[in-house]
C-alpha positions in Angstrom: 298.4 211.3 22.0 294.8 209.4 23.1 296.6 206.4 22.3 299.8 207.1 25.1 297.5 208.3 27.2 295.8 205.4 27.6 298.9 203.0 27.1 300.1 204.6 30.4 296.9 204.6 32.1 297.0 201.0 31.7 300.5 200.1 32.4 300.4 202.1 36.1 297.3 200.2 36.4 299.0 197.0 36.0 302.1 198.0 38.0 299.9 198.8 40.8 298.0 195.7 41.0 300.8 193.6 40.6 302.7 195.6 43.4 299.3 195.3 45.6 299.4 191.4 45.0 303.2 191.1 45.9 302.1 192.6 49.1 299.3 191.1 49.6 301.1 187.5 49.1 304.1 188.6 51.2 301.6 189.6 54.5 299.2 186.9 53.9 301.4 183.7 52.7 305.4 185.0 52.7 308.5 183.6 54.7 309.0 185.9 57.6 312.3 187.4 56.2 310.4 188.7 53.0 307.7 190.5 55.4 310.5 192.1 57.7 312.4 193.3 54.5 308.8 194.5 52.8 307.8 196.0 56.0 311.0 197.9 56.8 310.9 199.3 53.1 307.0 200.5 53.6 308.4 201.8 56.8 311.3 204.0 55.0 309.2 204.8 52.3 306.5 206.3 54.9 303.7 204.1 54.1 303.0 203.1 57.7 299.1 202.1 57.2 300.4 199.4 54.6 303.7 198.5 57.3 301.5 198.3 60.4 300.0 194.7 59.1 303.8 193.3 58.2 305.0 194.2 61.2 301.9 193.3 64.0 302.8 189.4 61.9 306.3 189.9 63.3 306.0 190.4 66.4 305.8 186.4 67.2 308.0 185.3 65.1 310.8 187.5 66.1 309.9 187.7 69.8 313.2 187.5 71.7 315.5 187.8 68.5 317.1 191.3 67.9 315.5 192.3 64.9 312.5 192.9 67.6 314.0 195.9 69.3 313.3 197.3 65.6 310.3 195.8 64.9 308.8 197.5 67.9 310.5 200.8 67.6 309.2 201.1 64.0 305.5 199.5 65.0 305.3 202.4 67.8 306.2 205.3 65.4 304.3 203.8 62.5 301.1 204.4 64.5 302.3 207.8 65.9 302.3 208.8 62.1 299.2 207.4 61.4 298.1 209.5 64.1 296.6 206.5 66.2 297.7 207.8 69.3 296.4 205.5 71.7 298.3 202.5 69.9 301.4 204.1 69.8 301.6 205.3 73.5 301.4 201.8 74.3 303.7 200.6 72.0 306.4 203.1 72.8 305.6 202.6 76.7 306.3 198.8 75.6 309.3 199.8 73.7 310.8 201.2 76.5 310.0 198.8 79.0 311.6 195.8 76.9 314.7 198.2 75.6 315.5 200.4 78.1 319.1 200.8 76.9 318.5 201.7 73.3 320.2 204.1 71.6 316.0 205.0 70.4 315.2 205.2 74.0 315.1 208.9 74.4 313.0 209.6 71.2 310.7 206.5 72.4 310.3 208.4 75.7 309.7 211.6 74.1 306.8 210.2 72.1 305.2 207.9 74.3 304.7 211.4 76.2 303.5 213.2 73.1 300.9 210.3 72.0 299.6 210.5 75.1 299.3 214.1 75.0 297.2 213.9 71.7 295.2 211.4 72.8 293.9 212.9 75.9 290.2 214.6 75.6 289.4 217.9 76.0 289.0 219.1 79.6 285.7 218.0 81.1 286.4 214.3 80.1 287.5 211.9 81.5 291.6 212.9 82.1 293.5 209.3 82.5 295.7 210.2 79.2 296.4 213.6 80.8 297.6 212.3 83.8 299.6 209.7 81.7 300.9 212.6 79.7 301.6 214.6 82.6 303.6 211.8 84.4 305.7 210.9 80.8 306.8 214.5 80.3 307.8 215.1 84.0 309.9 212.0 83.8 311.3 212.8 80.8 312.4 216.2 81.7 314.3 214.9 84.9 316.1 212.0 82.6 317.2 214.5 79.8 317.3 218.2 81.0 319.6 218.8 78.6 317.7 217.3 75.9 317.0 219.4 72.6 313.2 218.5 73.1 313.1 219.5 76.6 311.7 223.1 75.9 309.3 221.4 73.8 308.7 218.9 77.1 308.3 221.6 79.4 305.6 223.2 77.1 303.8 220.6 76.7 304.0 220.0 80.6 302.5 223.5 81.2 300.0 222.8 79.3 298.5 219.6 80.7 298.9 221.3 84.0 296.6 224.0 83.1 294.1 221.6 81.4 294.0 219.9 84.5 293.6 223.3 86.6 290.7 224.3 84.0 288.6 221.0 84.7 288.7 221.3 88.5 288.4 225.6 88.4 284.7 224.7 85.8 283.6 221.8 88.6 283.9 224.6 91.0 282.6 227.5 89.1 279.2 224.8 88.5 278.8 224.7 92.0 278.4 228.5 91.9 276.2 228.4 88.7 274.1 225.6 90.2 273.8 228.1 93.2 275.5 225.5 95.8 277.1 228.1 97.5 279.1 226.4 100.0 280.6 223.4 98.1 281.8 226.9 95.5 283.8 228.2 98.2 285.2 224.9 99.7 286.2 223.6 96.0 287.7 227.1 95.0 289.8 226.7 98.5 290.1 223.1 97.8 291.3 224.4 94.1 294.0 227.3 95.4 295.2 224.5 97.7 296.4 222.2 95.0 297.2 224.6 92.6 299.1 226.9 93.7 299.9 230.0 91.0 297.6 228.9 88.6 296.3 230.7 85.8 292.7 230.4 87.4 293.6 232.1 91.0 292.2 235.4 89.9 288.8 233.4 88.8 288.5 231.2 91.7 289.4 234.4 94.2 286.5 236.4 92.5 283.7 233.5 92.2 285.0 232.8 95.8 283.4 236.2 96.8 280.5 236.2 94.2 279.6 232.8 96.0 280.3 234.7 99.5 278.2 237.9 98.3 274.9 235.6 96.8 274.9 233.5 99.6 274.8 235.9 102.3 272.4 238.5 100.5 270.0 235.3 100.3 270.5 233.9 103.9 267.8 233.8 106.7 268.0 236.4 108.9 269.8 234.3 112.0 273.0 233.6 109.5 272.5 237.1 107.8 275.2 239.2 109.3 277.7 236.3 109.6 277.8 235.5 106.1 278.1 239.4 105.3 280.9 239.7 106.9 282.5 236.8 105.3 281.8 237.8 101.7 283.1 241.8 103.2 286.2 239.6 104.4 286.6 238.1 100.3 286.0 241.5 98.9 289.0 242.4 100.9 291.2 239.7 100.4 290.0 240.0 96.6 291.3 243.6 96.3 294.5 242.7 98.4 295.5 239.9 95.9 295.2 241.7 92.9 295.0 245.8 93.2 295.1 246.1 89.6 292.3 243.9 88.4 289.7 245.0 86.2 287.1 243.6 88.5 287.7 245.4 91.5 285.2 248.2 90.0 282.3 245.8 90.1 283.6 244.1 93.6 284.2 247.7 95.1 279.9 248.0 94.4 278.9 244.9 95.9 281.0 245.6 98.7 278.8 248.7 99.2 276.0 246.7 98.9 277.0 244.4 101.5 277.4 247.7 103.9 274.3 248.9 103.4 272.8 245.4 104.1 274.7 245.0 107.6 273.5 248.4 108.6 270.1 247.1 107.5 270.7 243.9 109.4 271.6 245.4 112.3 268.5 247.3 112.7 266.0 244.3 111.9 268.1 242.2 114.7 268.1 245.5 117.2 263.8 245.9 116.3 263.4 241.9 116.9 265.3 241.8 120.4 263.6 244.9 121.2 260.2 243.3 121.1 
């Protein structure tokens, strides 16, 4: 049994290195039709890292012949499953550019979208891929509405909107935690303005009035009621937006507080002008 054990051990051993020198002799030294036919059967056989190198050789040789439209179909995906995103939403951006009437043009456009979806950072990077993403789905929704990725599309859409939305609504919400009081309530208008129904408004509405409230219980005495009636003005706005919010407990305090410091304001002011 030892024996047959190690017969077989050593014949897969063999079979493998000869089947990695065939390859390597084919990518490094073979006629171009022997790496198209070695690369499309990697390809098929989903062993992309090992087709990738066949096929980047191609590209030359076949540029402007019509095996190429296949070539650079299979170089996109091949990176897409090798999950090298960034390669293969600029091969299948380059795919459709150069084939726009393939009969792959709609799953080229669908993935170009995706890869630049999975390549975009998280939110408080730097969002070019995002944007990318954003544009790539939105123009493939309008080409194939009726597409039975669309849903999928549409998802996806939604949810580089809101990554977006989240990176602008945490810039704003710093200026607040940074206690820059004014630049929080022009970015959260700034935010509601070019985002309308987002999934932050609630958020930006009550930071809006926490920056209102801090800034006014802090301000010199000239600017004091001013301010307090701007942050009483949020409060109201706050609670007019959304009656049922869980916060309104915790506005409908500091709005007291914000009473009891006008009336308080009022008299300092009325003791001043009196002397």
């Amino acid at each position: 049994m030892q024996k047959i054990k190690k017969f077989l051990f050593t014949f897969l051993v063999i079979i493998l290195l000869s089947s990695c020198g065939e390859y390597h002799k084919v990518l490094n030294k073979g006629l171009n039709k022997d790496k198209y036919a070695m690369a499309v059967d990697l390809y098929e056989k989903g062993d992309y890292k090992k087709a990738i190198p066949l096929f980047e050789k191609l590209a030359g040789p076949y540029a402007g012949k019509p095996q190429m439209e296949r070539i650079q179909y299979m170089t996109a995906d091949s990176y897409y499953q090798t999950e090298d995103y960034a390669l293969s939403s600029y091969y299948f951006s380059k795919f459709l550019t150069n084939y726009p009437n393939s009969t792959k043009v709609e799953e080229a456009a669908f993935l170009s979208a995706k890869s630049y979806f999975l390549a975009a950072p998280k939110y408080s990077l730097d969002q070019q891929d995002t944007e990318k993403a954003l544009a790539a789905f939105q123009d493939y929704i309008d080409r194939y509405p009726n597409s039975a990725l669309a849903a999928e599309a549409n998802n996806y859409h939604k949810e580089l909107i809101t990554r977006l939305e989240k990176k602008d609504f945490e810039v704003a919400k710093q200026y607040y935690h940074t206690e820059n009081y004014n630049a929080a309530i022009t970015a959260f208008d700034t935010f509601n303005e070019e985002h309308l129904g987002s999934v932050y408004k609630e958020d930006t509405f009550y930071y809006k009035f926490k920056a209102y409230y801090d800034l006014s219980m802090n301000s010199v005495l000239t600017k004091k009621e001013q301010r307090l009636l701007e942050a009483k003005a949020s409060s109201a706005k706050f609670k007019k937006s959304f009656p049922e919010s869980k916060r309104n407990k915790e506005i409908d305090q500091l709005t007291n507080k914000i009473d009891e410091e006008l009336l308080k304001t009022k008299e300092e002011v009325a003791t001043i002008s009196q002397n």
